[in-house]
C-alpha positions in Angstrom: 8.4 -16.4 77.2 8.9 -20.0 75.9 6.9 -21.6 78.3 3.7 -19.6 77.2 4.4 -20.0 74.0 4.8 -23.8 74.3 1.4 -24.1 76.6 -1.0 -21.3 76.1 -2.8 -20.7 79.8 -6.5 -21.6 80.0 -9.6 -20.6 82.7 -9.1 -23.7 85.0 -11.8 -24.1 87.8 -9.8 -26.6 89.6 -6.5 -27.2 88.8 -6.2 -29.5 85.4 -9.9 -28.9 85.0 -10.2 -26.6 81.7 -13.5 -24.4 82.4 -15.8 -24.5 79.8 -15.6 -22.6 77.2 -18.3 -19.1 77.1 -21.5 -19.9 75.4 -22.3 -18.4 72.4 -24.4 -18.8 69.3 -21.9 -20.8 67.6 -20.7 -23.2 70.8 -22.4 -26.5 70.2 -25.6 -26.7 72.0 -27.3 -29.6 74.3 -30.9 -30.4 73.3 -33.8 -31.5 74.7 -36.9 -32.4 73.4 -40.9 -33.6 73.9 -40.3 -37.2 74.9 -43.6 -37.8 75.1 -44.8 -37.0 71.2 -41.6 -39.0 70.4 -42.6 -42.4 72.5 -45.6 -42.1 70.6 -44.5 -41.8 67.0 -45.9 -44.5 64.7 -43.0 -45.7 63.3 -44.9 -49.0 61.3 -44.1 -47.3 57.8 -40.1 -47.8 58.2 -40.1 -50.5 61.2 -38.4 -52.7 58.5 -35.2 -50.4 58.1 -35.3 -49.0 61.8 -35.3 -53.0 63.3 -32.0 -53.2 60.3 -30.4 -50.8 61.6 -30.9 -51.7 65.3 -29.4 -55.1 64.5 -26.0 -53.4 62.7 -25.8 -50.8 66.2 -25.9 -54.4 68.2 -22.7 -55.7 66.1 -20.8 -52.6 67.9 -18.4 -52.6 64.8 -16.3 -50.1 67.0 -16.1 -51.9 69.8 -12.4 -52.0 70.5 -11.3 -49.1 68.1 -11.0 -46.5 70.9 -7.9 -47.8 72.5 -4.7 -45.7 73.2 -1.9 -46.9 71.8 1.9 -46.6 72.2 1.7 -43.4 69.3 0.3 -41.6 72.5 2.9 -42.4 74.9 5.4 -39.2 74.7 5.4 -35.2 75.3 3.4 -33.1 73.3 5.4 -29.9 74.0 6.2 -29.8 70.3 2.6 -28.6 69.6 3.3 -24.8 70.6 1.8 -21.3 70.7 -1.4 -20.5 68.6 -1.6 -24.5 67.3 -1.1 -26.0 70.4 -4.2 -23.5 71.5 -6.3 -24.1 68.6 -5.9 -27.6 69.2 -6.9 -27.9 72.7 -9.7 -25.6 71.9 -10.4 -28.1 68.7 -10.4 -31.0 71.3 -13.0 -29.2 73.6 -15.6 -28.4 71.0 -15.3 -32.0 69.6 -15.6 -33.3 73.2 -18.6 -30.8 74.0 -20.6 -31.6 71.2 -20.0 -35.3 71.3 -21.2 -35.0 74.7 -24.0 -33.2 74.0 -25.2 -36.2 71.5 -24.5 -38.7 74.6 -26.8 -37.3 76.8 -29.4 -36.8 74.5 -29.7 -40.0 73.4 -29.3 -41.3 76.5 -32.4 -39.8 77.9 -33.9 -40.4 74.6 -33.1 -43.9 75.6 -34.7 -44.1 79.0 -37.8 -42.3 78.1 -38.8 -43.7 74.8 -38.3 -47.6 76.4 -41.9 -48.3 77.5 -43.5 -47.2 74.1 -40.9 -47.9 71.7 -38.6 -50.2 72.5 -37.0 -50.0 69.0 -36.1 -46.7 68.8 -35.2 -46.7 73.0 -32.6 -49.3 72.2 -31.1 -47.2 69.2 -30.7 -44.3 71.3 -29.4 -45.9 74.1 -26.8 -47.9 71.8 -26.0 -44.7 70.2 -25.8 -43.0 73.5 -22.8 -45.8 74.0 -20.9 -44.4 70.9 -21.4 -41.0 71.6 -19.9 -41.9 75.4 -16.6 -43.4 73.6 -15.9 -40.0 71.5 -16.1 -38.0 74.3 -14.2 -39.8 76.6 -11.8 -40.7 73.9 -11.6 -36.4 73.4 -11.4 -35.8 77.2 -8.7 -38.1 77.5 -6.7 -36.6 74.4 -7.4 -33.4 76.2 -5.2 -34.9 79.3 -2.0 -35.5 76.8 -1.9 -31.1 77.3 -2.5 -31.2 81.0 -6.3 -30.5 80.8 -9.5 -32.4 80.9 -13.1 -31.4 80.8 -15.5 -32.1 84.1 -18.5 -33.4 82.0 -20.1 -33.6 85.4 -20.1 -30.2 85.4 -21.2 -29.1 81.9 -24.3 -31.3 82.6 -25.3 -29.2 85.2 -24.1 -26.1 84.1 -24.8 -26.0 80.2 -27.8 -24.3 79.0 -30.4 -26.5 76.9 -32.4 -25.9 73.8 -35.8 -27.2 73.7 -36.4 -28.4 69.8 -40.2 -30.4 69.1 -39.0 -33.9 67.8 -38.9 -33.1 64.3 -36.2 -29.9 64.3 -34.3 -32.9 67.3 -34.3 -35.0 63.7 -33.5 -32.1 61.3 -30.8 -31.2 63.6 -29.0 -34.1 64.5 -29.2 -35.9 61.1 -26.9 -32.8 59.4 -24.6 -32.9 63.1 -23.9 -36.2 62.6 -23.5 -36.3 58.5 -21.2 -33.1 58.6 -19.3 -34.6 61.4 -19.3 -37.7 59.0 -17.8 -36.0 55.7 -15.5 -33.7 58.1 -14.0 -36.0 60.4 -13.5 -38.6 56.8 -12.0 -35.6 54.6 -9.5 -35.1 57.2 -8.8 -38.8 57.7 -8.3 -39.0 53.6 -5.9 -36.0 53.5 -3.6 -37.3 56.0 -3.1 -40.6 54.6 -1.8 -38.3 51.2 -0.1 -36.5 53.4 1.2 -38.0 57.2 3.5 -35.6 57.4 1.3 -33.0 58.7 -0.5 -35.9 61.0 0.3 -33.7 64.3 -1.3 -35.8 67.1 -2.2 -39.5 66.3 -5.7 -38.8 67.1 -6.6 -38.3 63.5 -6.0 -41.9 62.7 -8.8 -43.1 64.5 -11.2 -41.1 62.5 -12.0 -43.6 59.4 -13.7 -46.0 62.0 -15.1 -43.0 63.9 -16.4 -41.5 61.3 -18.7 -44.6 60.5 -20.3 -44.1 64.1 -21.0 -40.8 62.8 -22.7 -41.9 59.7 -24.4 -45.1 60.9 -26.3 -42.6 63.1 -27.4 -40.0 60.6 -28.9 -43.0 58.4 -31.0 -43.7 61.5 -32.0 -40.2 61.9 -32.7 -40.5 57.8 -34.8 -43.6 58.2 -37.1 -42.6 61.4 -37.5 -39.3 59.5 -38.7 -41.6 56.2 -41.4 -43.1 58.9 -42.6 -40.0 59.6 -43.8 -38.0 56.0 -45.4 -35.4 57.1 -42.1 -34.1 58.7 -40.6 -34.2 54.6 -43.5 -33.5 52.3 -44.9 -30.1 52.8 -43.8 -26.6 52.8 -43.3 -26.2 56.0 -40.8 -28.8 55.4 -39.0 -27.0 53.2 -38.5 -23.9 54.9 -37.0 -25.7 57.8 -35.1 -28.0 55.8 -33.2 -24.6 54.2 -33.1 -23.3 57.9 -31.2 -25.6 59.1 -29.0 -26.5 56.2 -28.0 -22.9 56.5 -27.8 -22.5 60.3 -25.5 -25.3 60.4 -23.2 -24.9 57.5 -22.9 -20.9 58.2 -22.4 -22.3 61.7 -19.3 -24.5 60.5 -17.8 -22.4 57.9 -17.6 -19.2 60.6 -16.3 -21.1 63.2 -13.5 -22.8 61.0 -12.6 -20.0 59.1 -11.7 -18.3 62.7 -9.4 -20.7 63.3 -7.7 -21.0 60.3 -4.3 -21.7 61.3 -5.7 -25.5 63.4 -6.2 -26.6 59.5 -3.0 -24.6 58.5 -1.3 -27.3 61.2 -2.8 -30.0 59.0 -1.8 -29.0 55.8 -5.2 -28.2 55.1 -6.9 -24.8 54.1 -9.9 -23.5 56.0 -12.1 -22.6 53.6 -11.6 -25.3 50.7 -12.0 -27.9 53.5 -15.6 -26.3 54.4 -16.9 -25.9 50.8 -15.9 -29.7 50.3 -17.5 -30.9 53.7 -20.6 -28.6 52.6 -21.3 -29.9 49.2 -20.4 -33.5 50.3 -23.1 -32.4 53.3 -26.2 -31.0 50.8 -25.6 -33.3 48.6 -26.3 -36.0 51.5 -28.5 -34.6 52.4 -31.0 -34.6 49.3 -31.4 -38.4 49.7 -33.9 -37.1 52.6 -34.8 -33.4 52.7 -37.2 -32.0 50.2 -34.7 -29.5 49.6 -31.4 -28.6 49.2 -29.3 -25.4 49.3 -27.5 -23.9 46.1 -24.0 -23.5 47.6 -22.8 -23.1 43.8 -24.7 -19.6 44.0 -22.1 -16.9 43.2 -23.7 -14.9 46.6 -23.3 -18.1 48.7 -19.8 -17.6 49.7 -19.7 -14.2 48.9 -22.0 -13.4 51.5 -20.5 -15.7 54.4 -17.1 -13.6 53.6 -19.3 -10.6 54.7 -20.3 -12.7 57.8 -16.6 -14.1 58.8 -15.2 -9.7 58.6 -18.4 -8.6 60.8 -17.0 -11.5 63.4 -13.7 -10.5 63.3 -14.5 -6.9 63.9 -17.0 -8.0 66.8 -14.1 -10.0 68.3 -12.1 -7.0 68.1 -14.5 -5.0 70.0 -15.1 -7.3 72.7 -11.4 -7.6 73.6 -11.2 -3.9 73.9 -11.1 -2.0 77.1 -14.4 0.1 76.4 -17.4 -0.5 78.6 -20.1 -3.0 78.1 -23.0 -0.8 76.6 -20.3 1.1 74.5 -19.5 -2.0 73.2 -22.8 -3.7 72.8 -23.4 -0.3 71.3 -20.6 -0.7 68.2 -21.5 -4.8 67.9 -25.0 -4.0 67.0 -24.5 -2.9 63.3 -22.0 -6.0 62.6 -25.3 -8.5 64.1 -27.5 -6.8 62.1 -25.8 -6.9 58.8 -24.8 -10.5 59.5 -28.9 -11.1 59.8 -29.2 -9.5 56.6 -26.9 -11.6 54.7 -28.0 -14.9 56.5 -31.6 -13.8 55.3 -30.5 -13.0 51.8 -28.8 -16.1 51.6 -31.7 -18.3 53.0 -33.7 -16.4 50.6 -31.3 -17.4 47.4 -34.0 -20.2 45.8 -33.0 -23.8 47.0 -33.0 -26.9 44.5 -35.6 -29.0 44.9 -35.8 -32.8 45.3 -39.4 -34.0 45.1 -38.4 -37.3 43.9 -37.5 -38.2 47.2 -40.0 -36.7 48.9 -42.3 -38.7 46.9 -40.5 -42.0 47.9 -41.6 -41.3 51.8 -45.1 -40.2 50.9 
């Protein structure tokens, strides 16, 4: 009974070799895109800032951050039971959707180089940090007997086509929100060490610059391309995504409470920071912003977090699969209806910086 209390048992499809974890609408994704309206993109409006912020991705400020040190030689048996679980499964989404960025960019980076050499050599330099995280997360993964075949989840994974403006909308928010999350953690635990678990964390003040170096790229190629930030059509998507991706985080955090319990952190205070830090960042680009101050904001991803409990609790149950599909539907459909009436709640506007693009 200790034993699997001390190291919860995982799918393995070889032994050591952690099998991914089941896709669902709030795994992270891997993307793909047109690469040929991308290599043509006139980029001439912002070459200025794009060719500055090539030269800073060249410096490779984080060149010899990602090196295990002698906090990492020793047992890790005293992570236990849910946490040590949590963890792991903390490491693997980390590790997936770091991944995910890496290969991305990194066809981004072979595709785009004949036509646009600027922004081929930003991906592919990007692709480079992207590489470190996961490997750095896969490795971490090994301190608790398990890695990820990334081999594998190449092949295997399933990938969303998104034209290359949603590849922009999506990716600048992924890598700001991983920005103000992986930096808010980083800032708590200098207050308090005492809840610093695995040494992993410490490394996140530098990582967390990788993270934000990137998103200004995705906020300057986005400035070079106004028609992607100045109409309504712009708008809608901008408060689509916003949503998808904060309802996204705040869902899947608030499931696993007790991994920020483990930190001295709570779940839901830590997501309402990380999402106002987020859409406020995000103003300095997108037309629009959400109102996450609206009394029905929160109110209404409560609603969402009990239907997902109460699905989870249907599909562990022993009844058979269209029973259960059966009892899910009414919990997906009133979760549409309150992501709808949220997207629906009006959004603040920021035409001031729309106008600075136009």
């Amino acid at each position: 009974m200790v034993d699997s209390l001390k190291k919860p048992q995982f799918e393995e499809v070889r032994p050591g070799v952690k099998a991914p974890a089941a896709e669902t609408i709030l795994t992270p994704r891997f993307y793909t895109t047109d690469f040929e309206e991308m290599a043509n993109m006139d980029i001439s409006l912002n070459e200025a800032e794009l060719q500055a912020i090539l030269e800073e991705f060249r410096v490779d400020y984080n060149r010899h951050h990602f090196v295990r040190d002698e906090q990492f030689q020793k047992s890790w048996d005293s992570i236990s039971g849910e946490t040590r679980q949590l963890f792991i499964e903390f490491l693997e989404r980390s590790c997936t959707a770091e991944f995910s960025g890496f290969l991305l960019y990194k066809e981004l980076g072979r595709r785009l180089k004949a036509k646009s050499p600027v922004l081929a050599e930003i991906f592919t330099l990007m692709s480079r940090d992207e590489a470190r995280h996961a490997g750095f997360l896969n490795k971490a993964l090994s301190d608790f007997n398990l890695s990820l075949d990334l081999g594998f989840l190449t092949k295997s994974r399933k990938y969303t086509f998104f034209k290359p403006k949603f590849i922009f909308y999506a990716t600048y928010l992924s890598e700001k929100i991983g920005y103000w999350r992986y930096i808010t953690i980083f800032r708590h635990l200098q207050q308090h060490p005492e809840n610093e678990i695995y040494p992993i964390f410490s490394f996140f003040e530098n990582w967390c610059q990788d993270e934000n170096r990137h998103g200004d790229f995705f906020d300057a190629i986005m400035k070079s391309q106004p028609q992607f930030l100045n109409d309504w059509r712009a708008r809608l998507w901008s408060r689509f995504f916003l949503l998808s991706v904060f309802a996204t985080m705040y869902l899947n955090d608030v499931q696993r409470s007790g991994f920020y319990e483990s930190l001295g952190l709570d779940a839901r205070e830590y997501d309402k920071y990380v999402i106002k830090q987020t859409n406020e960042t995000a103003g300095r680009v997108f037309p629009i912003i959400l109102d996450v101050e609206h009394p029905d904001f929160y109110r209404r991803l409560e609603k969402c977090v009990i239907n997902n409990q109460k699905l989870t609790k249907i599909a562990g149950s022993d009844a058979p699969a269209p029973f259960k599909l059966l009892r899910k539907l009414p919990y997906y459909v009133s979760n549409g209806v309150e992501l709808i009436k949220m997207y629906l709640v009006k959004p603040i506007r920021v035409d001031n910086l729309a106008d600075t693009v136009r």
